[in-house]
N, C-alpha and C positions, 0 to 999 in steps of 0.2 A: 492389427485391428485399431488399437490406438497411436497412430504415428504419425498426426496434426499438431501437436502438443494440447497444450489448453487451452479452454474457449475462454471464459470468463471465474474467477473469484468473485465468490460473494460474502460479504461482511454486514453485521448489526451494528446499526448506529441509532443513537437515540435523537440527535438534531440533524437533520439531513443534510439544510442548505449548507451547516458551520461545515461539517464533514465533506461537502464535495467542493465547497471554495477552498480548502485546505487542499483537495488533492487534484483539483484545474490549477490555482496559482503556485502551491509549493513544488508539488511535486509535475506537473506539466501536463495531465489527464485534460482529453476534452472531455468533454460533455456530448450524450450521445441520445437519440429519440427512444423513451420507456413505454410501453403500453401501461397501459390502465391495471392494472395487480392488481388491485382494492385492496395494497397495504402501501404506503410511503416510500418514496424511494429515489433513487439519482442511476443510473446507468453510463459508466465513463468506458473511453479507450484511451490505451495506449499502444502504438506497432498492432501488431496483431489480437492482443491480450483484451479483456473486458473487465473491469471490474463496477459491481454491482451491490449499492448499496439498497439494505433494506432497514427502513423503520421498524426493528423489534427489540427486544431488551438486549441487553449485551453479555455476551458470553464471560465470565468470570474467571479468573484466575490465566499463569504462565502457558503457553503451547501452541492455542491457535494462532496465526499469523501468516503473512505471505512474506515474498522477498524480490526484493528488484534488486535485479542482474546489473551489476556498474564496473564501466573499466579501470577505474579508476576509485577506491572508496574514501579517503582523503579530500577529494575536489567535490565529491559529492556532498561528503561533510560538511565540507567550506561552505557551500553552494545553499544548504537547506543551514546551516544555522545563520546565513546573509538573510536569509527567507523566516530568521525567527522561532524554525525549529532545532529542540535539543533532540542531540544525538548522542546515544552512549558513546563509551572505548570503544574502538577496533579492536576484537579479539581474531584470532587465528585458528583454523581447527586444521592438524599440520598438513598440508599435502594437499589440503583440498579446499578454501578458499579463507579468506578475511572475512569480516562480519559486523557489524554494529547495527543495534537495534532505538528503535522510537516509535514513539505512539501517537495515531489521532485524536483529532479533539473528543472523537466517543472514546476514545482507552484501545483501538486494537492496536496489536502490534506490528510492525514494519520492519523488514530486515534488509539492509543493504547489502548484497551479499557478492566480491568480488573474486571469481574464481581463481585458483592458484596452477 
């Protein structure tokens, strides 16, 4: 039944435009046509994927987060701190991929996550 993968992620951000020039220039997202919500917001792709930001308060505290799939998590590293964002350690979880985490200009978190 479910075997498209995912259509879009969506995330709370409390400044929109910082938030989606953050992730068109750092991270590579176009920018994509939103209808009218009658609440704030920016609608991006990347490949396949959507991510959609919405102007509401921001969720609080460690857990929610997504994670973009890299061949490489090192040159990615390289690649987003050239770009001025900080990126934790690369940690390991054994068997099954690499990982380091960073956050938006609203606080969500980002996982880079390069499988093993």
């Amino acid at each position: 039944m479910f075997t498209n993968g995912v259509h879009h992620v969506s995330i709370n951000v409390d400044d929109v435009g910082a938030v989606r020039d953050f992730y068109v220039n750092a991270l590579g997202f176009e920018p994509i046509d939103r209808p009218d919500l009658e609440v704030g917001g920016a609608w991006l792709q990347m490949g396949p994927q959507q991510l959609h930001l919405i102007e509401l308060p921001l969720v609080e505290g460690f857990g929610p987060h997504f994670a973009l799939r890299v061949d490489d998590i090192e040159a990615a590293r390289d690649l987003l701190g050239e770009r001025g964002v900080t990126v934790g350690e690369t940690s390991s979880i054994d068997g099954v991929c690499l990982q380091a985490f960073f956050n938006d200009p609203a606080g969500n978190q980002i996982e880079l996550n390069q499988p093993l």
